[in-house]
C-alpha positions in Angstrom: -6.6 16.5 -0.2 -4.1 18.5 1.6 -1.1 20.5 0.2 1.1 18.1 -1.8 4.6 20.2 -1.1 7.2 17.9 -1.7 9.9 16.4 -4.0 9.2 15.9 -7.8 7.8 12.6 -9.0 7.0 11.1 -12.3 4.6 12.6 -14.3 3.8 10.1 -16.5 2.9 6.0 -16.0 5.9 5.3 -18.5 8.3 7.4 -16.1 7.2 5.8 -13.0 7.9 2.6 -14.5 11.8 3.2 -15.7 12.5 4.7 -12.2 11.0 2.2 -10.3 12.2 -1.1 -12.5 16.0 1.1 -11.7 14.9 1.6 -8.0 13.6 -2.0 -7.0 16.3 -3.8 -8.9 18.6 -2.4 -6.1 16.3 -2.5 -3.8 17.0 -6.5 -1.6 13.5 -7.2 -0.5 13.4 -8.7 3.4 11.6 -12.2 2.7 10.2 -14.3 5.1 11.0 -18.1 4.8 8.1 -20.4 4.0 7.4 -22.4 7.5 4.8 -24.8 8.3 1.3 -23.1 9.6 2.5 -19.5 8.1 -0.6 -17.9 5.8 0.5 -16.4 3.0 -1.6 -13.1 1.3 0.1 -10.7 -1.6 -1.1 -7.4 -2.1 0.0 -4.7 -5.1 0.6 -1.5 -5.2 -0.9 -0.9 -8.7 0.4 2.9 -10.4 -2.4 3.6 -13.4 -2.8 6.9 -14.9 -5.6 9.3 -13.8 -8.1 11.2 -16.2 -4.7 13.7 -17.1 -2.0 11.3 -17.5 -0.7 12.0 -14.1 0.9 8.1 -12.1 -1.3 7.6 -9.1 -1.5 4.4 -6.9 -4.8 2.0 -6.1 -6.0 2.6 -2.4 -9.0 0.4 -1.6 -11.7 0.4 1.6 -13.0 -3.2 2.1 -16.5 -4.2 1.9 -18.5 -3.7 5.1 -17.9 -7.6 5.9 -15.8 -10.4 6.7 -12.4 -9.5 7.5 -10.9 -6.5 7.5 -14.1 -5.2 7.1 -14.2 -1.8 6.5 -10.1 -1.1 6.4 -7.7 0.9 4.2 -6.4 -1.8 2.2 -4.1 -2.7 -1.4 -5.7 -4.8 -3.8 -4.7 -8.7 -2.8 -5.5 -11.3 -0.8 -4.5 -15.0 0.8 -2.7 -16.9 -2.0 -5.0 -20.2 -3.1 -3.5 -23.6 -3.0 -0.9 -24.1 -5.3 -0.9 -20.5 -6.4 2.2 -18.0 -6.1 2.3 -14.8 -5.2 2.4 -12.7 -8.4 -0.4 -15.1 -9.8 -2.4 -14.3 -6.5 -2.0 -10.6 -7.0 -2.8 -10.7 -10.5 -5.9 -12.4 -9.7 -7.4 -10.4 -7.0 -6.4 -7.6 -9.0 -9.0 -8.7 -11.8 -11.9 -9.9 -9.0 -11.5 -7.0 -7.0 -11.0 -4.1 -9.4 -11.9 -5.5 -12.9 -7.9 -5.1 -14.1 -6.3 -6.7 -16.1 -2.4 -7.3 -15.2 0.1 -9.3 -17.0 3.5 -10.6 -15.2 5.3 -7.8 -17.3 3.4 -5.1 -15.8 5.2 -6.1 -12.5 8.0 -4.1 -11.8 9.4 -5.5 -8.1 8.3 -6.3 -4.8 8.8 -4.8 -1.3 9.8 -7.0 1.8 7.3 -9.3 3.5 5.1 -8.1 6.4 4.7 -10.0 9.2 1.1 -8.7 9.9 -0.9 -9.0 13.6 -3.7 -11.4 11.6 -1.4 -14.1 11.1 -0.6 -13.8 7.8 2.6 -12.9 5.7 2.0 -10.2 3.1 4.3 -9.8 0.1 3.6 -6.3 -1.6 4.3 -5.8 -5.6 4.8 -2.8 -7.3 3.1 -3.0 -11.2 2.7 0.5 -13.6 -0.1 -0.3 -16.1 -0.5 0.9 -19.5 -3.3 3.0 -21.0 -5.9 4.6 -18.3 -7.7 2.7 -16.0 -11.4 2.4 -15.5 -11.9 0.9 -12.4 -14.9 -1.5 -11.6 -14.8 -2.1 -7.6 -16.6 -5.9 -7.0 -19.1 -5.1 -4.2 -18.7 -7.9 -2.6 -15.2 -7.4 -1.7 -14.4 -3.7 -2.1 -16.9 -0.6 -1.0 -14.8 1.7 -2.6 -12.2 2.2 -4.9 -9.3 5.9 -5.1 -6.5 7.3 -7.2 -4.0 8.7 -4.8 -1.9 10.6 -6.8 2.0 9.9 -6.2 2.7 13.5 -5.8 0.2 13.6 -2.6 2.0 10.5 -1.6 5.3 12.3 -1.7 3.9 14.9 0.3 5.9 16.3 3.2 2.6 16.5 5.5 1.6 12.6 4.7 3.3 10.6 7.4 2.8 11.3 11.0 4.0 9.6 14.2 1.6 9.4 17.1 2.0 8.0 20.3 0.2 4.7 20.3 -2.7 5.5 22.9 -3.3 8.2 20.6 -4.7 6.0 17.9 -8.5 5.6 17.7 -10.5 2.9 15.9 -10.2 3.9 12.2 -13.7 4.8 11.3 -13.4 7.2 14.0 -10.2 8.9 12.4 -12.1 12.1 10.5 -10.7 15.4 11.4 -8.4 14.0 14.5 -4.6 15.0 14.9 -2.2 14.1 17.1 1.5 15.4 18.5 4.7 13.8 15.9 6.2 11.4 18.1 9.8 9.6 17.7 9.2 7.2 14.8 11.4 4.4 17.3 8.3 4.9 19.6 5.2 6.0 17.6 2.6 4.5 15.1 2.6 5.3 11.9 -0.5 7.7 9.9 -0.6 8.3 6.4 -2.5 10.8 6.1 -3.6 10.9 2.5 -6.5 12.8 2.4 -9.5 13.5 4.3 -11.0 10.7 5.8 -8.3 8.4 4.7 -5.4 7.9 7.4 -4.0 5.0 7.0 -2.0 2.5 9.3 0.3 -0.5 8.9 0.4 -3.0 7.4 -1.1 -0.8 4.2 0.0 2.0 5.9 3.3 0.7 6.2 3.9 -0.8 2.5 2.3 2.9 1.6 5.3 4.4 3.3 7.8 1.8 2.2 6.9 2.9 -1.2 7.3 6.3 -1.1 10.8 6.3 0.4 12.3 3.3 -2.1 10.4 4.1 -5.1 9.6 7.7 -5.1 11.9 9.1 -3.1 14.7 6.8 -3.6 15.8 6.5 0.0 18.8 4.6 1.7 17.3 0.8 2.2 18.6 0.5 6.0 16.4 3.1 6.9 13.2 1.7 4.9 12.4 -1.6 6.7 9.1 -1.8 8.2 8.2 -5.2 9.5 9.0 -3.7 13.2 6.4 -1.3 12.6 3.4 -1.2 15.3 -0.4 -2.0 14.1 -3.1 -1.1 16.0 -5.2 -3.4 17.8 -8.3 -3.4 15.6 -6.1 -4.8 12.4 -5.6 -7.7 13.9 -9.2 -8.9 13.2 
């Protein structure tokens, strides 16, 4: 991973938990209203410690199959009949990952994204207790990281690119591009090598770092009007 020059975050699960239950709770999440023919999927940005203690969040690459094969991704999915979205969340959590995720663990949500497949994703925010040993299901998830919050923080994570200057993600490995305007650019989170990372995740990735960690003005944290790239939408 690159340099991770930035401002301090917690350094510890507990202390990531206390600042974001104070952030989110004054944070008013954009919601979009339930509407006939609208799919609903909730995904959760899950904070477990790593092997040292240090908070990092769960970053995903889905399965070579079905949708969003291949993709950057949160752990989540489409909500089952009857289901809400913090049981849905909790329950792809277990079948994709093996965790195990009680309401209480959930500390707030983020707005809804109105993503290019059709569907409406609602992103959560949990800290979990104890280290996490993570046991990716194969059929849904080909691999499983720890992105450390400080990384996340980073100065160098997001970039702005002009949207021609995009290429199809498994093709993203040692590219760069010039910072654009962010009014007229797509966003990249560039994590780590190999892992750049566009909306929707890359978006909820970036909504998260300036509410929760960085504890920036709401106004200028919306992201629903952010662009995706053409291949998300399959």
């Amino acid at each position: 991973m690159g340099p991770t020059t930035g401002p301090p975050v917690p350094e510890t699960v507990a202390d990531f938990r206390a600042l974001a239950h104070t952030r989110l709770r004054d944070f008013p999440p954009t919601e979009v209203p339930h509407t006939p023919g609208i799919r609903r999927a909730a995904v959760l940005l899950c904070v477990v410690a790593q092997d040292d203690g240090s908070p990092a969040v769960v970053v995903i690459r889905r399965a070579y199959r079905g949708r969003n094969a291949g993709q950057w991704g949160l752990p989540g999915g489409r909500l089952d009949a009857g289901e809400t979205a913090e049981q849905a969340v909790l329950r792809e959590l277990h079948e994709e990952l093996g965790l195990t995720a009680a309401p209480a663990d959930l500390v707030g949500r983020l707005d809804d994204f109105p993503a290019a497949s059709g569907f409406v994703i609602t992103p959560f925010v949990a800290a979990l207790p104890g280290a996490a040993e993570l046991k990716p299901s194969p059929d849904e998830v080909h691999s499983a990281h720890l992105v450390p919050l400080a990384r996340l923080a980073a100065d160098d994570v997001p970039h702005w690119v002009a949207p021609h200057e995009a290429v199809p993600q498994p093709e993203l490995r040692g590219r760069t591009a010039p910072a654009v305007p962010e009014d007229v650019g797509l966003l990249q989170m560039r994590l780590g090598d190999g892992m750049t990372i566009h909306a929707p995740t890359g978006a909820m990735l970036w909504q998260f770092r300036e509410v929760v960690l960085l504890g920036r003005d709401h106004a200028g944290a919306r992201v629903a009007h952010f662009t995706q790239p053409d291949w998300t939408q399959q």
